[in-house]
VOGU-3710 file (C-alpha; in Angstrom, 3 decimals, decimal comma):
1> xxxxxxxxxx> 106,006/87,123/119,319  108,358/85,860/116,907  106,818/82,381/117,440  103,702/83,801/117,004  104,150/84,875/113,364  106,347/81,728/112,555  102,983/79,878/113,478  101,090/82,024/111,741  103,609/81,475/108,988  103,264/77,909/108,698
11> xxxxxxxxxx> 98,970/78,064/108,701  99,431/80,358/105,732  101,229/77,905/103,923  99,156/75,267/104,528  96,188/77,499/103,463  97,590/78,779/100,294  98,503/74,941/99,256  94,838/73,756/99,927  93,359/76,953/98,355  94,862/75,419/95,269
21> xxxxxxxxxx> 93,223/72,427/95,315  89,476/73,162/96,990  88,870/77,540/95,678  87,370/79,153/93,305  88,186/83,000/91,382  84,726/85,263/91,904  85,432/87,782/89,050  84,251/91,361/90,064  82,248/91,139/86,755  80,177/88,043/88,161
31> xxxxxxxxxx> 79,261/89,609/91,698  76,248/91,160/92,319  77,572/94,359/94,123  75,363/97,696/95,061  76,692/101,050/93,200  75,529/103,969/91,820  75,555/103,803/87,953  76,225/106,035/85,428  73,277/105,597/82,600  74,975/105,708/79,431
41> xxxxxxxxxx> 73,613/102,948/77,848  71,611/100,090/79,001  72,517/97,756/75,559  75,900/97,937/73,789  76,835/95,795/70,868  80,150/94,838/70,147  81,231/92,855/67,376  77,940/90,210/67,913  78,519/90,442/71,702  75,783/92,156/73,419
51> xxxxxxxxxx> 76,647/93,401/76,363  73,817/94,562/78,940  75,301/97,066/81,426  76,061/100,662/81,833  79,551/101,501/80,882  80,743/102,865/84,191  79,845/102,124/87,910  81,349/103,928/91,104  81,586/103,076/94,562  83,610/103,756/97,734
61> xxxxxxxxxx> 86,393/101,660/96,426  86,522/101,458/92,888  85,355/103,230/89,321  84,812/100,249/86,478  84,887/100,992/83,178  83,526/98,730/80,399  85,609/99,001/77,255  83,405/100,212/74,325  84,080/100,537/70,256  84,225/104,956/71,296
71> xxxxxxxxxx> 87,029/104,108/73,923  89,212/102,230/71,225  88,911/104,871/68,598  92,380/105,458/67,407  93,744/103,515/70,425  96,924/100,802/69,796  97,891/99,933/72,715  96,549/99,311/76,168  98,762/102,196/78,010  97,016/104,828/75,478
81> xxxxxxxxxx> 93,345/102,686/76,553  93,967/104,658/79,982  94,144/108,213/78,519  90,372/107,266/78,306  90,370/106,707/81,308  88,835/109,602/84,195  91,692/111,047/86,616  95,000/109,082/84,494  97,316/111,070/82,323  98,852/108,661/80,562
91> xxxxxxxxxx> 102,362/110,848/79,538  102,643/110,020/75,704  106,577/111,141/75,794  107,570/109,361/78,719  104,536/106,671/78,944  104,445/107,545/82,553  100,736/106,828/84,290  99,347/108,728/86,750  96,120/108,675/88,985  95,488/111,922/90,053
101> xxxxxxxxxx> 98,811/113,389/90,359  100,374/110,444/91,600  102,725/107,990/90,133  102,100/105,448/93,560  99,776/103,151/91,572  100,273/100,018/90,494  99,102/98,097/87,002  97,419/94,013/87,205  96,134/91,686/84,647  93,040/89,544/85,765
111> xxxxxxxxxx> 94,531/90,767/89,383  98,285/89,728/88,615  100,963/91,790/88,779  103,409/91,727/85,820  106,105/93,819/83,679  104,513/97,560/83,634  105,742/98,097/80,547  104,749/94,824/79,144  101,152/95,149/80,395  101,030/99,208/78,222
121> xxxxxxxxxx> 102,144/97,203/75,268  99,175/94,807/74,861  96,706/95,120/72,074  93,483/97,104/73,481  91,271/94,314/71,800  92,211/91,634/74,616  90,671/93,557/77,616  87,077/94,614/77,915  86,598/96,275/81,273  89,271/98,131/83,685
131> xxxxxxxxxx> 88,914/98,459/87,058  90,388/101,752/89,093  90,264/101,424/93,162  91,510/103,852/95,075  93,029/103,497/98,179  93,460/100,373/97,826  93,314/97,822/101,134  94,922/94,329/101,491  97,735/93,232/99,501  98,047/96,481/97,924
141> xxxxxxxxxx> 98,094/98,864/100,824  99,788/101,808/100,480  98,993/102,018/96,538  97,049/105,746/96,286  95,476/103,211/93,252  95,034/99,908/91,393  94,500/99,670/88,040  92,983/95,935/87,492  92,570/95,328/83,022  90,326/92,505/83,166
151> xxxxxxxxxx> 90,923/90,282/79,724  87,893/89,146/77,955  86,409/85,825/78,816  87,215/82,791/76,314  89,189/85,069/74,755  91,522/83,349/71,605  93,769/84,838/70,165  98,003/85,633/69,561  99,357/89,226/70,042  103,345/89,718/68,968
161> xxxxxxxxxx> 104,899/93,372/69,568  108,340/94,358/68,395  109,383/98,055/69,271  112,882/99,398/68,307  113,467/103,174/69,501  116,351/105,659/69,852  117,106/109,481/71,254  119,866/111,440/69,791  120,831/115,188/70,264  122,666/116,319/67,383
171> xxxxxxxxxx> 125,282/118,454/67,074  127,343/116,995/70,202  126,313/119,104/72,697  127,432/116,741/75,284  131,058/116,325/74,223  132,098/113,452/71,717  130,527/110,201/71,877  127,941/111,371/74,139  125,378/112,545/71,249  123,126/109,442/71,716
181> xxxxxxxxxx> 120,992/109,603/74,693  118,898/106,434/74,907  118,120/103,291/73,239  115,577/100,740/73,417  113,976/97,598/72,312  111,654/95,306/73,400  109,080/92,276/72,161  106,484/90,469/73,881  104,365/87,407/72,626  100,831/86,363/74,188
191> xxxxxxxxxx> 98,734/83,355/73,437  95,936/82,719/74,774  93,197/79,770/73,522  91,042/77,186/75,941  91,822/78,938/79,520  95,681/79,116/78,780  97,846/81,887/78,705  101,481/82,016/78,013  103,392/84,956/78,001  107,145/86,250/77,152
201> xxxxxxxxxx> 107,973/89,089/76,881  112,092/90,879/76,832  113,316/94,897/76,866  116,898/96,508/76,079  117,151/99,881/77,490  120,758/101,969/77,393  120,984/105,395/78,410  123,609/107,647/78,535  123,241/111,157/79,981  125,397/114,460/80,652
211> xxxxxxxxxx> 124,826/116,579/83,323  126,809/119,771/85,036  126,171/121,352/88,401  127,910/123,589/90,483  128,646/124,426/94,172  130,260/126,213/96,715  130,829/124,676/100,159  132,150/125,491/103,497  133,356/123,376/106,216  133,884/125,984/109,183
221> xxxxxxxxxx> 135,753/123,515/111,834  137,778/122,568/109,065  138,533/126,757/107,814  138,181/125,074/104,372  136,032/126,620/101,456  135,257/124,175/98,412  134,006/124,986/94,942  133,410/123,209/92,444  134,780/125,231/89,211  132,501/125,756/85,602
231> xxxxxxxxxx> 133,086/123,658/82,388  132,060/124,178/79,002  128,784/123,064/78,582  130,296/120,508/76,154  131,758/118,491/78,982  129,553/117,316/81,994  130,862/117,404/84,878  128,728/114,113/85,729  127,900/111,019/83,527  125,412/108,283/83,064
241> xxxxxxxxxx> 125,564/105,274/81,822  123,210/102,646/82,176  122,566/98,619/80,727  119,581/97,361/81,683  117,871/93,740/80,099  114,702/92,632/81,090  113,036/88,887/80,623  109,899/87,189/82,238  107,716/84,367/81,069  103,957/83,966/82,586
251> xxxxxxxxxx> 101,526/80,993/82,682  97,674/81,829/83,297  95,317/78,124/83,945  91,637/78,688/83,953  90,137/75,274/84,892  87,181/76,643/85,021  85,068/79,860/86,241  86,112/79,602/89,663  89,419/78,564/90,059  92,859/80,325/88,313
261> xxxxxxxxxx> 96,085/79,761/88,731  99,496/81,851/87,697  103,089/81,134/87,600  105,267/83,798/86,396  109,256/84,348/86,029  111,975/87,184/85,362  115,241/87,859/85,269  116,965/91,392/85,086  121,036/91,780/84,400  121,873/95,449/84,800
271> xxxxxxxxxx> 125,131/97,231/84,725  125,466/101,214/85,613  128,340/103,787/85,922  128,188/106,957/86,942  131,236/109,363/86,479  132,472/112,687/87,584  135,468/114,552/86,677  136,029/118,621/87,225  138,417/120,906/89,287  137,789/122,133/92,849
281> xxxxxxxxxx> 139,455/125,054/93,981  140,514/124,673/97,986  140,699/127,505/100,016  141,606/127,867/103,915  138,981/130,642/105,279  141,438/131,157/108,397  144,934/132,202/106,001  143,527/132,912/102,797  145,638/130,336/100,443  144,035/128,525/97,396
291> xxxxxxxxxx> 145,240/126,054/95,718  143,219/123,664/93,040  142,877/120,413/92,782  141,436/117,934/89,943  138,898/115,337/90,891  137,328/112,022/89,706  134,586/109,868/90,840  134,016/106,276/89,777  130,595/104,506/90,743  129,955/101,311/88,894
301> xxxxxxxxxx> 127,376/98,911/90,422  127,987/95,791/87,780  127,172/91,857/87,915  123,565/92,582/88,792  121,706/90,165/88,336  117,942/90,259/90,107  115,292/86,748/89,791  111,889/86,283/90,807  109,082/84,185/90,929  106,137/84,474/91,679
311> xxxxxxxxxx> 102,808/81,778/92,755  99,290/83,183/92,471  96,011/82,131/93,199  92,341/83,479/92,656  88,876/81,250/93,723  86,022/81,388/95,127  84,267/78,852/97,067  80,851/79,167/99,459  80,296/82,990/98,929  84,205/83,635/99,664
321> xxxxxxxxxx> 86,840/85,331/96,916  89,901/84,426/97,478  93,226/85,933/96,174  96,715/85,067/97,316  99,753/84,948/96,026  103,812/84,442/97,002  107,139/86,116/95,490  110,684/84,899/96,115  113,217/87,582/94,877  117,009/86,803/95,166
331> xxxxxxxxxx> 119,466/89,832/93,611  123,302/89,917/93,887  125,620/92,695/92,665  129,281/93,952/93,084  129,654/97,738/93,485  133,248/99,675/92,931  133,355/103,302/94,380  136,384/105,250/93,585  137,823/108,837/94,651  140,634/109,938/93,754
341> xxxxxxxxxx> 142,223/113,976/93,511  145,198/115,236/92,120  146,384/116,537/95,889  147,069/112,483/96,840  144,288/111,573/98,122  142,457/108,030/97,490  138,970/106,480/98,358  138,452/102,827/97,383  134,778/100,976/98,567  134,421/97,665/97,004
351> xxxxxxxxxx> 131,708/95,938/97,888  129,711/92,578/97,450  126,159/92,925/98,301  122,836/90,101/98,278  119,402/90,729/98,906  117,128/87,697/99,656  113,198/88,617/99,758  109,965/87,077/100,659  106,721/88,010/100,363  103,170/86,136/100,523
361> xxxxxxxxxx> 99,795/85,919/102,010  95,952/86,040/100,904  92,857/88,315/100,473  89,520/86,821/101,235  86,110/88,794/100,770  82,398/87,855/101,255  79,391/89,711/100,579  77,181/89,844/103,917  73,314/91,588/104,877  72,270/90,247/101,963
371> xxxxxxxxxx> 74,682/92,148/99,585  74,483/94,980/101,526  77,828/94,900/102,794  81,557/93,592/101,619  83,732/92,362/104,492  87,404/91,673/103,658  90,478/89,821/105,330  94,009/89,532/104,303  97,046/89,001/106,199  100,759/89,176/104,024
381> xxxxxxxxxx> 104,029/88,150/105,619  107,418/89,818/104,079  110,964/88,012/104,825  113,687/89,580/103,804  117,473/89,451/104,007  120,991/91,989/103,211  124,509/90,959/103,310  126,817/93,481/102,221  130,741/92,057/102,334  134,144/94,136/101,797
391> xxxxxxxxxx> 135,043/92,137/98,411  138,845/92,675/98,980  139,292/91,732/102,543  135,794/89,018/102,717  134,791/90,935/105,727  131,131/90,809/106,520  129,965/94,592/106,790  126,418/93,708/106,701  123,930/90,931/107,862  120,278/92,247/108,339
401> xxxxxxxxxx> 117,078/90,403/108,249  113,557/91,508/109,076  110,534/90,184/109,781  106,645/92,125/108,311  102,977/91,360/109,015  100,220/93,054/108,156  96,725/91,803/109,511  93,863/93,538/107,982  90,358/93,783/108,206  87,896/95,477/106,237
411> xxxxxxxxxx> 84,454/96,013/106,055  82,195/98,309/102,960  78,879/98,780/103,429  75,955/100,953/101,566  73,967/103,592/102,598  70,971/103,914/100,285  72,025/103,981/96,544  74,346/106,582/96,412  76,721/106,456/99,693  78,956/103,882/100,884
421> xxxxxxxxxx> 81,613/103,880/103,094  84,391/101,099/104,155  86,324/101,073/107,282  89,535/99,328/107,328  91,412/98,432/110,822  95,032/96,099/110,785  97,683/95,393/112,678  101,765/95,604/111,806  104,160/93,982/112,872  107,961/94,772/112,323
431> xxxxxxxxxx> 111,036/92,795/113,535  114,140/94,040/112,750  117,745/91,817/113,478  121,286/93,364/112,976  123,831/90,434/114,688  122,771/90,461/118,423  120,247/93,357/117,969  116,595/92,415/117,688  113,787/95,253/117,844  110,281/94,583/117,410
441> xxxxxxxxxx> 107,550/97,266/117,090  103,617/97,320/116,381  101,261/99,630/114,593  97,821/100,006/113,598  96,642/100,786/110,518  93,398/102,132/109,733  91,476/103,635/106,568  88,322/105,043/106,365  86,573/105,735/102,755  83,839/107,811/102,064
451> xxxxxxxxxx> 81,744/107,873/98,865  78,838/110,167/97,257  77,608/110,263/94,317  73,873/111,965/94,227  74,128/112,245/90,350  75,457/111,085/87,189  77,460/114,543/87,287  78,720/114,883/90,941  80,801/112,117/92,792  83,132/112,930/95,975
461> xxxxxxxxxx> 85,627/110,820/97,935  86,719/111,559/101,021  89,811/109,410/102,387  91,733/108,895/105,847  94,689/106,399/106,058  97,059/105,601/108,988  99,388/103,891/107,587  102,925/102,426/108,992  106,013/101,526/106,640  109,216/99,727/107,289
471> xxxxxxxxxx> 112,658/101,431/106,756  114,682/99,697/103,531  117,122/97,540/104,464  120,276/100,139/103,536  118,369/102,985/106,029  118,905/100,477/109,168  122,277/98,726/108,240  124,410/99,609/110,740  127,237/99,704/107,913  129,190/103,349/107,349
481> xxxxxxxxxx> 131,779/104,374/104,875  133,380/107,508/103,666  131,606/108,997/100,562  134,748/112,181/100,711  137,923/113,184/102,446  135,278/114,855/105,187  131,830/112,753/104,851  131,088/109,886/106,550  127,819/108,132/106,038  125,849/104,841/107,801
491> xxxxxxxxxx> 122,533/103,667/108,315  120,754/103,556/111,580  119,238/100,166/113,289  117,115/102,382/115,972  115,045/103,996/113,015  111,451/103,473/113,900  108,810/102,795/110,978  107,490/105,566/109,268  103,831/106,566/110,256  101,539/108,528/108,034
501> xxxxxxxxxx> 98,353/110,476/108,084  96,885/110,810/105,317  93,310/112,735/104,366  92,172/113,581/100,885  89,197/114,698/99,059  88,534/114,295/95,577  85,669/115,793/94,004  84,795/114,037/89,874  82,286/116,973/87,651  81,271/116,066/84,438
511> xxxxxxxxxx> 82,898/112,784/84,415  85,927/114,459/83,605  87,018/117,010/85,329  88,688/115,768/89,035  89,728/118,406/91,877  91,707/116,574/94,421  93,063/117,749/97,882  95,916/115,708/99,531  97,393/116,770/102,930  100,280/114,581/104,837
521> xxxxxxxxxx> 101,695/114,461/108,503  104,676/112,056/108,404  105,727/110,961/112,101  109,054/109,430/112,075  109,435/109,854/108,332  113,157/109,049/106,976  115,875/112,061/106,743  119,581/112,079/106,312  120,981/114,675/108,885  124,523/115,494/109,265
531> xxxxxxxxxx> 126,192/116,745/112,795  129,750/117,524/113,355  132,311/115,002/114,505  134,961/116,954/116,233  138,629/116,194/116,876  142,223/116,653/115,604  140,601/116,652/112,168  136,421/117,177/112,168  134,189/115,248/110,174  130,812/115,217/108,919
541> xxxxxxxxxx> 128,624/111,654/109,948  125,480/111,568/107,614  122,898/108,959/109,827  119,388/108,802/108,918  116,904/109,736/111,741  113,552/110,046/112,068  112,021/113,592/111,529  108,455/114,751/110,804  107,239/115,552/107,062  103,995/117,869/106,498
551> xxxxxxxxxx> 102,807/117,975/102,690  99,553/119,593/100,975  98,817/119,088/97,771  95,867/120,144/94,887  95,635/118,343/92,051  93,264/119,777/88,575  92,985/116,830/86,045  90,948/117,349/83,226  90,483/115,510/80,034  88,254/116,613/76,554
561> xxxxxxxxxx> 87,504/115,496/73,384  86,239/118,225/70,875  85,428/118,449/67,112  86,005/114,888/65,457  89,890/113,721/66,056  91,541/116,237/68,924  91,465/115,327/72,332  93,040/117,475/75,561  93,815/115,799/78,480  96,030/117,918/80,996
571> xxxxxxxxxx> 96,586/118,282/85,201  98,395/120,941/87,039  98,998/120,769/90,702  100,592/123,110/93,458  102,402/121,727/96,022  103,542/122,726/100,108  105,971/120,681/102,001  107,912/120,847/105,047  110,813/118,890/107,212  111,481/119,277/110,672
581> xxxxxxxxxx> 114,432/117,572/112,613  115,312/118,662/116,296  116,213/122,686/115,484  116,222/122,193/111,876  113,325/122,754/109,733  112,425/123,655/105,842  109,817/124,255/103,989  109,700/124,768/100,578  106,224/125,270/97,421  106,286/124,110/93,439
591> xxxxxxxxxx> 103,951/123,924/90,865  103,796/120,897/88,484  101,779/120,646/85,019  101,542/117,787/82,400  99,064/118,177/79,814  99,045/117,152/75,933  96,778/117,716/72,824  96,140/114,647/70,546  95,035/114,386/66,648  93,591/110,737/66,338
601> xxxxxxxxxx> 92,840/110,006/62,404  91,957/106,270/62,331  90,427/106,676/58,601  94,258/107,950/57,658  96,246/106,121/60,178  97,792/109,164/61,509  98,067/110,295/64,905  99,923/113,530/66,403  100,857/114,911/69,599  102,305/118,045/71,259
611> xxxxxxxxxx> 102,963/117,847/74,758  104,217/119,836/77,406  105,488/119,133/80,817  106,210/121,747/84,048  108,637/120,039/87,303  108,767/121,728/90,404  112,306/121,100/92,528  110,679/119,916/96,046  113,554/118,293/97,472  113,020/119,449/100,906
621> xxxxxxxxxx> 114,618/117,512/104,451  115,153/119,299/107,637  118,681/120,796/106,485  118,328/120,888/103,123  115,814/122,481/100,524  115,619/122,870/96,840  113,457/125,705/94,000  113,647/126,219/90,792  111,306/125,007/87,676  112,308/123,285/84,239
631> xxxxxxxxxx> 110,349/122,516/81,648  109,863/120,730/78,196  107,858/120,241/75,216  107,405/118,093/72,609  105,914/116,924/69,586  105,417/113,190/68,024  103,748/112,050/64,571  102,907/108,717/64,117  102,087/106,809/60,799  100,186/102,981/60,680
641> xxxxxxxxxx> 100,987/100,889/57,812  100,385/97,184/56,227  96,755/97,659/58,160  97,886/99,184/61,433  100,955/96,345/61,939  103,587/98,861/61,096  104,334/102,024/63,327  106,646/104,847/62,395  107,082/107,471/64,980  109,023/110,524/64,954
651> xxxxxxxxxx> 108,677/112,661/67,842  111,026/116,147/68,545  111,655/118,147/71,382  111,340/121,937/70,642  114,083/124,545/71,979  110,680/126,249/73,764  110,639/126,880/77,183  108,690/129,304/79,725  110,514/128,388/83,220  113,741/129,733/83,856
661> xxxxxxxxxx> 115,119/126,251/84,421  118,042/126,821/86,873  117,420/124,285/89,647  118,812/125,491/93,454  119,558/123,557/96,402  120,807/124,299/99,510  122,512/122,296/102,457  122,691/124,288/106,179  123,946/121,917/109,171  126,700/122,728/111,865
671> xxxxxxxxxx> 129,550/121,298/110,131  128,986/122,348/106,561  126,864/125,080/104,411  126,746/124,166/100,955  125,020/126,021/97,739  124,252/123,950/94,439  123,056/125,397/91,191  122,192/123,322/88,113  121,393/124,312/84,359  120,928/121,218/82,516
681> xxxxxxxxxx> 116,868/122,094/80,850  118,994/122,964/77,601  120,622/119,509/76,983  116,904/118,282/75,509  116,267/120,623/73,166  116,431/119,843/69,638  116,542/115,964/70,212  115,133/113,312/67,816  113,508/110,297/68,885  113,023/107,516/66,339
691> xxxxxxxxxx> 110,953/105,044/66,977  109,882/101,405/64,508  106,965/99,385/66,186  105,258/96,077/64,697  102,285/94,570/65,421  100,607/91,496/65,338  97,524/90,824/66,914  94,635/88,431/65,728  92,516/87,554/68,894  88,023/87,208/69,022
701> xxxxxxxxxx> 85,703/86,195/71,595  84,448/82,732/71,274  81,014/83,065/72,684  77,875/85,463/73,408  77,967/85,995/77,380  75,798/89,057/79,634  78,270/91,561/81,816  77,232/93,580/84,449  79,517/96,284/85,526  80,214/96,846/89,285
711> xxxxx> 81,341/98,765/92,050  84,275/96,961/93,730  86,681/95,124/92,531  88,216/91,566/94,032  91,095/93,581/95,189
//
């Protein structure tokens, strides 16, 4: 088998090198794809461009959207475009996108993925159409959705943003030097001008964050009870602190309409410590003494230092699209881990770890029966590598490689104008190697998509997905360490992949109201379980195993705009999980809400917000479960100067809160029973954010050209 893929390998190769010399790129815009329109208007001028088209198409697949002046009203960036956007909340606090309720969805340029936050920062002006596909097949697999901005064509122009922003929480209510939470800066320069584009773009982020939580735990074959004793609330019991840089460069080659080309580049340093330091009080259950102890915890995870490039391609050539692309990503790091307690004892972990990672292949689609139907074929290959050495002693604790393919076929076709459906069917292939130990496994995958839409007001989606993932490379490691004086943890190299059913139905009213039903059967999902190690002194071991996961899930998403500046957009969802393991099972429900209300004044350059945000505790495995609710809310004012170039932004979170905000979790297994409470929804309140934002954008369209919107995109 191996053999097999090595070949298969090598022809990819040799296909993705001639693809560069004899395809072309078939822009979704350009093909001539069945859907079932929305009429909003059948001739749209924009700035001397007409553009003849309605503004939004649907199909099984995908939802386009053609950018009009109404959609750019007191818009700045292209992250606030998709608050315009039907099913994302686009989080104006965090900046956070979701589809639906989910945060599994991934953000492309002309089909490229880049820097997420570099793509939110782009001037609204460049793009003119944005493409949403759900369940996304091919390359993307696994995505609940793409979102594809498509940039004008012969677009010239040069965009520049410079942001500088900062959180701080007055009054030290996180002990001294701890008052500043978070700060940030970033910049970004695009050109673009005769089918070149050239990118660079760089982010600062530090954060520094206090937190306290509390527990009691008991070790019964060790007659040992363990709690963890209260601070003042001006001195964490845990600390955060995080440096994190961020630098990539990009180069976009348009020959001409049916061939492009991409080469893109970044480099991340990073450097984060997290710190502990309270008193445990140590009691023996069997005689009754006490005694306490202090303790300290050192994790620092420094010299990281993560690369990759990336190689992409998108033609067309004798009715075929083609897209393919192929990543190289290399990351070292050193990590120190530290323990130490007043009562003698000592933990030291210091380890060197690498990660080598490979990933490429191509999509290929062809309209067939006369545009009736879409057929689509991609097969992606992932390499990767994990060393993890002791770096006192040079001892190799680590040396695991594995081996992905994913074959895929897929085929959409139309029934009358307003149903379509596309059946998917692939095969994976996984080959894990640990020393000696090779396993190999296969898997299909399928997906089935149903679409209706029997008026402009009505559309439903009904979904199915079989889906297999790998383990990460740290789940199968057969590497263990102590993480305490009783807690032993390691990785497992018999994991098998993860398997999930998926089925969900969506149903869009009024273009903007979305009800959404998700429900989840994970065989052989991932859980950490801990058993008893007995002996002259017992022991938990922590392994991961395989256990089964069962999730439902509704989703309400709703967006409004009213009177002539206010706009609503909001979603609240409810959701049921549970996690079974041999005898152990949980099961645990939460609520969720997001939802803000905007005042956009473009003829005064003033925009407001007041936001508010609702998070559910759902950790839930087979021995452990978590409740509890926090929430927050928040308000930001923004004023444009020197014609919209100049941003000042001052945003404040209000001491407001209507959950309780105590978060619970607890841990039942054989060797240990352990109860964790959290207050921490108080440490926001009353902090400032300041934020300074320039912006320099001078871009136009060079010629007159006729768009059609459709209903799949080249993904």
């Amino acid at each position: 088998m191996l053999n097999v893929m090595r070949c298969r390998s090598i022809i990819f190769a040799i296909l993705l090198a001639s693809a560069s010399v004899c395809f072309g790129q078939q822009r979704a815009d350009s093909a001539a794809v069945k859907a079932a329109p929305d009429t909003i208007s059948s001739s749209v001028s924009l700035k001397g461009v007409e553009v003849t088209a309605q503004t939004e198409s649907h199909s099984a697949l995908t939802d386009s959207y053609l950018i009009t002046k109404e959609m750019r009203r007191g818009i700045r960036t292209a992250g606030e475009l998709l608050s315009r956007v039907n099913g994302v909340f686009y989080n104006p606090v965090s900046r956070e996108i979701k589809y639906l309720g989910s945060s599994n969805v991934v953000i492309l340029v002309d089909s490229i993925q880049k820097s997420e936050s570099y793509i939110k920062r782009l001037s609204p002006d460049r793009f003119d159409r944005i493409d949403v596909v759900n369940n996304p097949t091919g390359k993307y697999l696994g995505y609940d959705a793409i979102i594809n901005f498509h940039t004008k064509p012969n677009y010239i122009g040069t965009e520049v943003n410079m942001l500088s922003q900062s959180f701080m929480v007055p009054g030290g209510r996180n002990g001294e030097g701890q008052d500043f939470q978070s700060e940030r800066a970033s910049f970004d320069v695009t050109y673009t001008r005769n089918r070149w584009n050239l990118s660079a773009d760089g982010e600062y982020k530090w954060n520094q964050t206090g937190t306290s939580s509390y527990y009691t735990a008991v070790y019964p074959y060790n007659n040992l009870r363990q709690t963890k004793l209260e601070q003042p609330r001006k001195s964490p019991t845990d600390n955060t602190m995080s440096n994190r840089y961020d630098f990539g460069a990009a180069l976009d080659f348009q020959p001409n309409d049916n061939h492009s080309f991409s080469i893109q580049w970044r480099i991340e340093p990073t450097d984060s410590k997290n710190r502990s330091a309270y008193r445990l009080m140590m009691e023996n259950t069997k005689t009754g003494e006490s005694s306490t102890v202090g303790y300290s915890l050192r994790n620092h995870v420094h010299n990281r230092l993560d690369n990759s490039f990336g190689l992409y391609y998108r033609g067309r050539f004798n009715g075929w699209s083609l897209n393919s692309s192929a990543t190289y990503n290399f990351a070292d790091w050193d990590r120190d881990y530290d323990i130490r307690r007043t009562d003698g004892y000592a933990l030291t972990n210091d380890h060197r770890s690498s990660q080598r990672y490979f990933w490429g292949g191509a999509d290929m689609t062809r309209q067939i029966a006369g545009g009736k139907m879409t057929l689509g074929l991609s097969d992606y290959v992932t390499v990767a590598n994990y060393r993890n050495r002791n770096r006192i002693s040079g001892q190799m604790l680590t040396d695991n490689s594995l081996l992905q393919n994913n074959l895929i076929a897929a085929l959409q076709f139309f029934i009358g104008r307003s149903m379509a459906m596309t059946l998917t069917g692939g095969l994976y292939t996984y080959r894990n190697s640990e020393g000696d130990e090779h396993i190999t496994r296969f898997a299909p995958r399928v997906t089935v998509n149903w679409f209706w839409q029997p008026s402009q007001k009505f559309i439903a989606r009904l979904n199915y997905s079989l889906k297999t993932e790998m383990p990460g490379l740290s789940l199968i490691s057969d590497f263990g360490q102590y993480t305490d004086s009783l807690t032993y943890q390691m990785g497992n190299p018999l994991l098998k992949p993860m398997t999930d059913h998926l089925v969900s139905l969506t149903l869009t009213l009024w273009k903007s109201l979305n009800l959404t039903a998700r429900y989840l059967h994970g065989a052989n999902s991932y859980a950490n379980i801990a058993e008893v190690v007995t002996g002259e002194k017992p022991y938990i071991l922590k392994k991961y195993q395989n256990a089964t996961a069962n999730e439902f899930r509704f989703i309400v998403n709703y967006k409004k705009s009213f009177a002539e500046y206010f706009e609503f957009s909001g979603e609240a969802s409810m959701t049921w999980k549970k996690s079974s393991y041999s005898v152990y099972r949980k099961h645990r429900m939460a609520p969720g809400a997001n939802w803000y209300l905007a005042y956009r004044n473009s003829r005064h350059s003033f925009n407001a917000f007041l936001s508010y945000e609702l998070m559910g505790n759902m950790g839930v495995l087979p021995q452990m479960k978590g409740w509890g609710c926090t929430d927050g809310m928040a308000i930001s004012l923004t004023k444009y100067l020197m014609k919209n170039r100049l941003s000042l932004m001052v945003m404040y979170f209000i001491p407001v809160h209507f959950a309780k905000g105590v978060i619970y979790n607890e841990v039942i297994s054989p060797g240990m029973q352990q109860y964790t409470r959290s207050d921490n929804q108080f440490r926001g309140d009353n902090t400032f954010s300041l934020a300074v934002t320039y912006r320099f954008s001078n871009g136009k369209r060079v010629r007159n050209y006729t768009r059609r919107t459709v209903g799949l995109s080249e993904e």
